[in-house]
C-alpha positions in Angstrom: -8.7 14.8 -13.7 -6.3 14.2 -11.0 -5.5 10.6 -9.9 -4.1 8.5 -6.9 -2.2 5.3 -6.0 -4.1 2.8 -4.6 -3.1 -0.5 -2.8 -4.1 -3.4 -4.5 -5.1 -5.3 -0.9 -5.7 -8.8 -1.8 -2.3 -8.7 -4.2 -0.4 -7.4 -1.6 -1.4 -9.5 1.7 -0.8 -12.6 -0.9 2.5 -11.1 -1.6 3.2 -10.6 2.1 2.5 -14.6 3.0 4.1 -15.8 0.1 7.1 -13.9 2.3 6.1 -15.3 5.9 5.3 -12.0 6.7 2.2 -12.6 8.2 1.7 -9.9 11.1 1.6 -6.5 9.9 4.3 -5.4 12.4 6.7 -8.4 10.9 6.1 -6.4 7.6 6.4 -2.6 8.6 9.8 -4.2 10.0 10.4 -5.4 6.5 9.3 -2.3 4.7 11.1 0.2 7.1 7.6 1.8 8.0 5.1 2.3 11.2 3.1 -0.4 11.4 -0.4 1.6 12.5 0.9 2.6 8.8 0.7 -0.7 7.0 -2.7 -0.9 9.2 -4.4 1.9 8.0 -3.2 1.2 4.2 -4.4 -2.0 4.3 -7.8 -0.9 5.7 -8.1 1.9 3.5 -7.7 4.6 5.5 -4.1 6.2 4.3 -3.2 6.6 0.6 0.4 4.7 0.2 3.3 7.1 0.2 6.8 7.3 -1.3 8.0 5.5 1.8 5.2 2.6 2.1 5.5 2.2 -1.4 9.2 1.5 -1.8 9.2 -0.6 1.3 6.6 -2.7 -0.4 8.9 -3.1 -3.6 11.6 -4.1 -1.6 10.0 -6.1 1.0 8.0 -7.8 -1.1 10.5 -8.2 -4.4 7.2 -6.8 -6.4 6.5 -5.1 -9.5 4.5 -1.8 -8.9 1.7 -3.1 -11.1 1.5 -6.0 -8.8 0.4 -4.1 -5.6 -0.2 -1.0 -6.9 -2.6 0.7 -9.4 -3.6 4.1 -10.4 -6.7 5.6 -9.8 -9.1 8.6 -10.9 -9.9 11.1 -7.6 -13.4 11.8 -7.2 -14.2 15.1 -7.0 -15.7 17.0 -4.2 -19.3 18.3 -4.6 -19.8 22.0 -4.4 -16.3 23.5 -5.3 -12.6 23.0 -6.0 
């Protein structure tokens, strides 16, 4: 079974007020990433990568269990 990282959303918008970043460009700024990126995270329609994830640790002085948590992948129907 493969698996994913997933953001944990409500953890990490908490964790982004509790650092008065409260627009999502203030935290791509803070994270060192797009901010359509943090968007479309947020919204889930990106998996986090190596670069959104990192900012997040940093930006947000977080553990990777806070904001983070791995996940099964469904599979697709009818093949690989």
């Amino acid at each position: 079974m493969s698996h994913t990282i997933k953001l944990r959303t409500f953890e990490f918008v908490q964790a982004a007020r509790s650092a008065r970043l409260h627009s999502d460009y203030a935290l791509a700024r803070a994270m060192g990433v797009n901010r359509s990126t943090v968007t479309r995270v947020i919204r889930g329609e990106l998996q986090p990568g190596p670069a959104f994830i990192g900012g997040a640790l940093t930006a947000l002085d977080g553990q990777f269990d806070d904001l983070f948590e791995v996940v099964p992948v469904a599979r697709r129907r009818g093949g690989s």
